[in-house]
C-alpha positions in Angstrom: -25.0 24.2 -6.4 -22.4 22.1 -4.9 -19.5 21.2 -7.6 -19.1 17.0 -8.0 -16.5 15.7 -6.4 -13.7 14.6 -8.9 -11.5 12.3 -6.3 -11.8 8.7 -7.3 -11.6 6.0 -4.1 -14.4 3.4 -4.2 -12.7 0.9 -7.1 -10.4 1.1 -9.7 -9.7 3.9 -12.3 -11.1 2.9 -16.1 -10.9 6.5 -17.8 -7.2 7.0 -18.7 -7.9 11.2 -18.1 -8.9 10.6 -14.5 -5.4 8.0 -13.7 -2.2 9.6 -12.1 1.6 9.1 -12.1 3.3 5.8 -13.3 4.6 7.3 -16.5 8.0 5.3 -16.1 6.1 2.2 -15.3 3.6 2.1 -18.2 6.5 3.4 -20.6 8.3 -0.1 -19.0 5.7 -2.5 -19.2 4.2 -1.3 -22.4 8.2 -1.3 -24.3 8.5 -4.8 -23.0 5.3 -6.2 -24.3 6.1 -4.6 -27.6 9.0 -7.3 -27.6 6.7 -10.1 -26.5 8.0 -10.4 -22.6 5.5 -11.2 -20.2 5.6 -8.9 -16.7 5.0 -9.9 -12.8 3.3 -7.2 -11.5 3.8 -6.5 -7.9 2.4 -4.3 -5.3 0.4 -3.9 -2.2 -3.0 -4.1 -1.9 -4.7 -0.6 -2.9 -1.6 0.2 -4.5 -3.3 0.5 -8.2 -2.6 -2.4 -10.0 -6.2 -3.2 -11.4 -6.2 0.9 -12.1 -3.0 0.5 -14.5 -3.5 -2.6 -15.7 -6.8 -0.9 -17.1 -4.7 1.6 -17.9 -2.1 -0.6 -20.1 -5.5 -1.9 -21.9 -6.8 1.9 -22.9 -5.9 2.4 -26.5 -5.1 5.7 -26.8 -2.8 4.8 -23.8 -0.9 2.0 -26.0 -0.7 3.9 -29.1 1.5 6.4 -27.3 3.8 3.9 -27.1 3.7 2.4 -30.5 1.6 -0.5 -30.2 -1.1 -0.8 -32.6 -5.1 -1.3 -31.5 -5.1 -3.4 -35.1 -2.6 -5.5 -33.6 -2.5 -5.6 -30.3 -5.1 -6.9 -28.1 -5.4 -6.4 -24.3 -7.7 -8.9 -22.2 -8.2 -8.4 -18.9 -9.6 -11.1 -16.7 -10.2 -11.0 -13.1 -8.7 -13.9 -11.1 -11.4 -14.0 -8.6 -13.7 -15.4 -10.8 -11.3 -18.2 -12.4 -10.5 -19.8 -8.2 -13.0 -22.8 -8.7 -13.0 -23.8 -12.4 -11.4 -26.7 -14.0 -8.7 -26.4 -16.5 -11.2 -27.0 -19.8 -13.8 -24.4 -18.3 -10.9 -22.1 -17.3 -9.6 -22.0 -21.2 -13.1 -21.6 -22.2 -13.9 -18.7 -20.0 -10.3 -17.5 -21.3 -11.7 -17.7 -25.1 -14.7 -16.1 -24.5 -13.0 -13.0 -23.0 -11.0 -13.1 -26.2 -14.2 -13.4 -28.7 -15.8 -10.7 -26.6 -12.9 -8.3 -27.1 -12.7 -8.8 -31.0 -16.3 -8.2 -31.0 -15.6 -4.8 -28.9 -13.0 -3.8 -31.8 -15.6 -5.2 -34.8 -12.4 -7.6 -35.7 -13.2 -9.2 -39.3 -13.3 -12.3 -39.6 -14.8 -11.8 -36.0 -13.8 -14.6 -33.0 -13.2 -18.5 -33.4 -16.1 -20.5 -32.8 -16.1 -22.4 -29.7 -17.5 -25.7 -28.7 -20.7 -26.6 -27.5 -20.6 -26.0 -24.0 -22.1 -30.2 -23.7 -18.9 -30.9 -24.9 -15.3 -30.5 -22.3 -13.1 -28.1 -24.0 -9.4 -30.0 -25.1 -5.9 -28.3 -24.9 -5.7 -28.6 -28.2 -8.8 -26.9 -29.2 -8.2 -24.4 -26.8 -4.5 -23.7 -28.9 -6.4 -24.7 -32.3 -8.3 -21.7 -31.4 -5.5 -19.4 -30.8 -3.5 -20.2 -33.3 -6.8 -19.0 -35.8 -6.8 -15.8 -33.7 -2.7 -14.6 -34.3 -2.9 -15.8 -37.7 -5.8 -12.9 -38.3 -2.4 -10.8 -37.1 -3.2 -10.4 -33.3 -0.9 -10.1 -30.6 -2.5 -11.4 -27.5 -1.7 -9.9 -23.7 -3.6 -11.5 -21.0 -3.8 -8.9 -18.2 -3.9 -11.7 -15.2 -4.9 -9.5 -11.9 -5.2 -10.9 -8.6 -3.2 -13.9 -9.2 -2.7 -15.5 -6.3 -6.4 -16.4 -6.5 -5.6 -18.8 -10.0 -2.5 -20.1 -8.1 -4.8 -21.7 -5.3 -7.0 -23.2 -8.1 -6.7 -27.2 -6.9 -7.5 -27.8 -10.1 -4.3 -26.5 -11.7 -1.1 -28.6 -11.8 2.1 -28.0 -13.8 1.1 -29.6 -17.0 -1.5 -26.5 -17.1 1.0 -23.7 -16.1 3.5 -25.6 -19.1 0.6 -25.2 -21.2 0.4 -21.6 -20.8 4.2 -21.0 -21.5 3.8 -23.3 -24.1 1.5 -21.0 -25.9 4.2 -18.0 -25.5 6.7 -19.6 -27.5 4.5 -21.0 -30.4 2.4 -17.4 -30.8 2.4 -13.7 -30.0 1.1 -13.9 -26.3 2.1 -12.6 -23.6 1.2 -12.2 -20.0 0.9 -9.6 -17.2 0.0 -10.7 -14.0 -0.9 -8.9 -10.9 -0.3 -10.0 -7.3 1.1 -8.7 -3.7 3.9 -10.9 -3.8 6.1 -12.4 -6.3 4.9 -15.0 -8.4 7.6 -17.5 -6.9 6.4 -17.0 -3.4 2.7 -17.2 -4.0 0.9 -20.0 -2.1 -0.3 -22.8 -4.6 -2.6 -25.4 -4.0 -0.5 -28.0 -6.2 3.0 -26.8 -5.0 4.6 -28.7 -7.4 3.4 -26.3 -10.0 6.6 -24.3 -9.5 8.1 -26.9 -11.1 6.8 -25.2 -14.9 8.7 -23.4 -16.4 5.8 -20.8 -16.8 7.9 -18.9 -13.8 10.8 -18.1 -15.3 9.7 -15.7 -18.2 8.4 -12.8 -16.2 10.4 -9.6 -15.6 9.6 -8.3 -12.1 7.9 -5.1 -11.7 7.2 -3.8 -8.1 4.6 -1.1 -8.0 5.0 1.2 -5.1 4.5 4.8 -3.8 4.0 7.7 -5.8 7.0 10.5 -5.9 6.1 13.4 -4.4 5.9 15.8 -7.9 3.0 12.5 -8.9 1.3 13.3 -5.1 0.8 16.9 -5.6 0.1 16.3 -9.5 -3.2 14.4 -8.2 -4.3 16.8 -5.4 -4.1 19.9 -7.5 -5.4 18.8 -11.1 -8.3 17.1 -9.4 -8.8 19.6 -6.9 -8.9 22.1 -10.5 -11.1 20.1 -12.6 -13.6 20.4 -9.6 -13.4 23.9 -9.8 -11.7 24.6 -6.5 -7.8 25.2 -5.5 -6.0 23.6 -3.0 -4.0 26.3 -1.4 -0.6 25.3 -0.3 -0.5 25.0 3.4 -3.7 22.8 2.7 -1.6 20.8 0.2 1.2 20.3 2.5 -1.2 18.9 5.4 -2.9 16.4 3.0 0.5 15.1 1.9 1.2 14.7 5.8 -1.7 13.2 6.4 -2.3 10.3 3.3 1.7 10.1 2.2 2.4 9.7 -1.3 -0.5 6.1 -1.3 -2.4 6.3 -4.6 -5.5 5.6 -2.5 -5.0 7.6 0.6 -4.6 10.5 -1.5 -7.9 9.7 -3.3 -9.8 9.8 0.1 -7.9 12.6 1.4 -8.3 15.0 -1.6 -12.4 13.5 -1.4 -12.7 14.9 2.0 -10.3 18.0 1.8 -12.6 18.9 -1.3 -16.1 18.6 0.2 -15.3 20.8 3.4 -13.7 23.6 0.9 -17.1 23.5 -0.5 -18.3 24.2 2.6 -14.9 26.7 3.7 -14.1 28.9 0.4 -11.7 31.3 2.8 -8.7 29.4 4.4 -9.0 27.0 7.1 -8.6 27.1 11.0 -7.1 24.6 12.9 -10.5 23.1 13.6 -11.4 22.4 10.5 -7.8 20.5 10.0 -8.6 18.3 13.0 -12.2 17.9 11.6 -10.3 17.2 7.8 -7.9 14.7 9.9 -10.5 12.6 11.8 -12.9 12.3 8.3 -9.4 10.5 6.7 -8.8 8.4 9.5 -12.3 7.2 10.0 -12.0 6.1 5.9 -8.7 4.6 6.1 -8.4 2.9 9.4 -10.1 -0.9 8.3 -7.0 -0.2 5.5 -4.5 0.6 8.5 -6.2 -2.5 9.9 -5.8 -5.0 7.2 -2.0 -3.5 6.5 -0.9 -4.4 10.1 -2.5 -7.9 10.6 -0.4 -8.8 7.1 2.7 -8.2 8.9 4.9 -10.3 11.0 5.1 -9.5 14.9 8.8 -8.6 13.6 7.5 -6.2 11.1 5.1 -4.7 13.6 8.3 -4.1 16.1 10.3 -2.6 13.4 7.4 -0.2 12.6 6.7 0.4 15.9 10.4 1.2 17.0 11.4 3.9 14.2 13.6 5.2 13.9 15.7 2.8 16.5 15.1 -1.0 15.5 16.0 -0.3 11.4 19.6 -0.4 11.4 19.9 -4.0 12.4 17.1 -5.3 10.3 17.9 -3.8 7.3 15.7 -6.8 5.4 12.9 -6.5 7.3 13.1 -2.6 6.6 13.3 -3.4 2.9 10.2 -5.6 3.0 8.2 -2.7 4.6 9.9 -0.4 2.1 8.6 -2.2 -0.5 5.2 -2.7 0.8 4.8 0.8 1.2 4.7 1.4 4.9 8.0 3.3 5.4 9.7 5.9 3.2 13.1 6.2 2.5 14.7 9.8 3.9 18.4 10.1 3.6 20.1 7.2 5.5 17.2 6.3 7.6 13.5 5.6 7.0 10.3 7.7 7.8 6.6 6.4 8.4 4.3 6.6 5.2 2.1 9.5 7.0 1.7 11.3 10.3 -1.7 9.2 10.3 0.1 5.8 9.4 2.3 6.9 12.2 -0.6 7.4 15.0 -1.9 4.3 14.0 1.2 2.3 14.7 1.8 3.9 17.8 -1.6 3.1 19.3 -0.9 -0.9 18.5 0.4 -2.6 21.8 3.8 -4.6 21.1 5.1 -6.7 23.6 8.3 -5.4 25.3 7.5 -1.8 24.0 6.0 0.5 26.4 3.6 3.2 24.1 1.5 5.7 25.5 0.0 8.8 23.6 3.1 9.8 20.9 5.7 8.2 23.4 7.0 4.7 22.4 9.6 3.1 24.9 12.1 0.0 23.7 13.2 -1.5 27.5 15.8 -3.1 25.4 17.5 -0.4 23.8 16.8 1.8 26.8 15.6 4.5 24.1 12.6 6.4 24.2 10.8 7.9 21.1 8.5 10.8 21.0 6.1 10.7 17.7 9.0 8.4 16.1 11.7 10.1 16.8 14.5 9.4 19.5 14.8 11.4 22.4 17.9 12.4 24.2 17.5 11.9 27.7 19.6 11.5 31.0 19.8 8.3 32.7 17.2 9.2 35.6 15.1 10.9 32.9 14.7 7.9 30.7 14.1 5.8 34.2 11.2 8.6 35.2 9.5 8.3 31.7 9.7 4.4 31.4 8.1 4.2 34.8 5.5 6.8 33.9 4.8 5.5 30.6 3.5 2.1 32.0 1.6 3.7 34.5 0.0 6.2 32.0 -3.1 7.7 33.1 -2.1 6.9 37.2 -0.7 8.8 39.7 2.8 8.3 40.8 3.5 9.7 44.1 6.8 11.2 44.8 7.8 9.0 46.9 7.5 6.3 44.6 8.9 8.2 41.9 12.0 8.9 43.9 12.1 5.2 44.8 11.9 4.1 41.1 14.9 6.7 39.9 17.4 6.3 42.7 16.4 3.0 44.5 19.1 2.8 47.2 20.7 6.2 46.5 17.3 7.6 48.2 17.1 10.7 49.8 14.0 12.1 50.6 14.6 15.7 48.6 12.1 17.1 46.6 14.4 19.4 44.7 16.2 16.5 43.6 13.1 14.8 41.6 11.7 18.6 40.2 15.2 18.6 38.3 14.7 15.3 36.7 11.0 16.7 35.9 12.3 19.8 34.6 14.7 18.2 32.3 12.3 15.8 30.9 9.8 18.4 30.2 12.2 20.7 27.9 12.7 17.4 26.1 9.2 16.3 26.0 9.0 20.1 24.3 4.8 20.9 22.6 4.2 17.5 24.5 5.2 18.6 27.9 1.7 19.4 28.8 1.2 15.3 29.4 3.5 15.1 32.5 1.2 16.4 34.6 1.7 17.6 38.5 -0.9 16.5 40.7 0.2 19.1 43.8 1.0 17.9 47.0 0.4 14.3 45.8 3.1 13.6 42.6 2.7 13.2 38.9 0.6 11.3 36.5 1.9 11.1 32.3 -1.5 11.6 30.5 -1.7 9.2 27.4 
């Protein structure tokens, strides 16, 4: 009987056994809510914020950190369903998530009563209410996630944002929020909201990739508590292929674990191709929503690496932090070798791409699976021309034409030199510049 599999990709991670890495971040976050300071949480989307927000909430989780579950009390509240409601209904709803958490830990006296809901909840029965909940000796935290969703609420100005900071100062609550960007550069329907003074009592805390000890941590405990090993050339190809993503990971461990099922001896190459197309099929509408969130000068960047980074160093740093790129050394590296196929099938104006070759007519540099190629003069000029005729063939004649124009010569020597040389550089990928005899030579994409 086929053993369950134990990797986790459809929705967020509840049990606290089943959640990976960020030991530095939840030792942060949970130290500074000890001390009462509220945190911006921030991080791309599928990055795992709701995951360790829930994870933050887990009592046995906070203890570790010596926070007490008689004291402290975590409520987490999904943005989402705040968007449309008015500010009384919005403190209600916040109440009631409050009542139904003291009734979760069997708090005695158990939660304030609330008024009817005939009757519009005030500001100051919404503090009234509270105050009676800290003076029974709770510390509140109000895990906020997806927040950009409350900050296009029309119905919230800056009196109500006041209000909440308001609340910080009087009695032990504090706030995390969760959101892609940083709370100051969220989109909000009342942009004079940024005007409160809510804003300026979050530490900033941008949630990121995993390292690459937390990557492999994942793959092989997982792989373990499903009763199978991931050998190491396997592990090696699934870090490739997914990068250090929380979620990629997840979907690549999910697929790598149900063929092993299948393949208990080691696998062949077909099976990694089989393994490779499974991930991509699950993660391109991810790869798809990633690159329509980015600028067109983002997408150039990405699609020029290694060449277009050193003169955009911010726009590196925003893709850095969005997870997209990787730091290596002095330069940057694409998340994955699936990341990186993506990009390099997206069409850029004033980049020439075809197959693993990407061409930058402005820098006169040519890149082959990311990575600059050293060419000759005529050689670049042979592959450009190919490149935007992929999938055609060239005939000598106007191959010669392209590389030497008026130096022209009709001598075919000349031309299978320039081929020669582009081929050793072109190395495993040679096989594309193919020679159609007696005719020329056509660049398969």
């Amino acid at each position: 009987m086929p053993n369950s599999n134990p990797f986790f990709h459809r929705g967020p991670v509840h049990d606290p056994a089943y959640f990976f890495g960020r030991q530095q971040e939840t030792s942060q976050i949970l130290s500074l809510l000890g001390n009462g300071q509220s945190i911006a949480l921030v991080g791309q989307r599928r990055m795992g914020k709701t995951s360790l927000l829930f994870h933050l909430a887990a009592p046995e989780v906070f203890a570790q950190h010596d926070l007490s579950s008689a004291q402290h009390l975590f409520i987490y509240l999904d943005c989402g369903a705040l968007a449309g409601l008015d500010q009384p209904a919005l403190h209600r709803l916040l109440l009631e998530e409050i009542s139904e958490v003291l009734v979760e830990r069997g708090a005695n006296p158990g939660p304030p009563a609330l008024p009817d809901e005939a009757n519009s909840l005030t500001y100051r029965a919404f503090e009234r209410a509270l105050r009676e909940v800290t003076r029974q000796g709770w510390k509140l935290i109000l895990l906020l996630d997806e927040f950009e969703r409350l900050s296009r609420n029309p119905h919230l100005d800056p009196d109500f944002f006041s209000g909440l900071r308001a609340l910080t100062a009087r009695y032990p609550i504090a706030y995390v929020t969760a959101s892609r960007q940083p709370l100051l550069e969220l989109t909000y329907a009342d942009a004079s909201a940024l005007s409160s003074p809510f804003f300026n009592i979050f530490a900033s805390l941008r949630l990121s990739l995993f390292t690459e000890d937390e990557a492999r941590d994942l793959l092989t405990t997982l792989a373990a508590r499903g009763g199978l090993a991931f050998d190491p050339p396997l592990l090696d190809f699934l870090l490739d292929l997914a990068g250090p993503h929380p979620l990629f990971l997840q979907i690549a461990g999910f697929h790598a674990f149900e063929l092993r099922q299948t393949k208990p001896t080691s696998l062949t190459g077909t099976d990694y191709a089989e393994l490779r197309e499974k991930f991509f099929a699950s993660v391109e509408e991810h790869f798809n929503y990633y690159w329509r969130s980015l600028s067109p000068e983002e997408q150039r960047l990405l699609a020029a690496l290694p060449l277009a980074q050193t003169g955009q160093p911010n726009v590196a740093r925003r893709l850095e932090q969005a997870g997209l790129i990787v730091r290596r050394g002095q330069s940057y590296g694409y998340l994955s070798s699936a990341w990186r196929t993506f990009v390099q099938a997206q069409a850029i104006p004033g980049l020439l791409q075809a197959g693993p070759i990407a061409i930058d007519k402005s820098q006169r540099q040519a890149l082959l699976h990311g990575q600059a190629l050293t060419l000759t003069p005529t050689q670049y000029i042979l592959l450009a021309f190919l490149t935007e005729r992929a999938g055609q063939i060239v005939t000598n004649e106007a191959l010669e034409q392209a590389v030497w124009a008026e130096e022209y010569i009709e001598d075919p020597e000349r031309l299978k030199s320039v081929i020669k040389g582009l081929r050793q550089a072109l190395g495993a990928e040679a096989t594309r510049l193919e020679n159609v005899r007696g005719v020329g030579y056509r660049f398969l994409p």
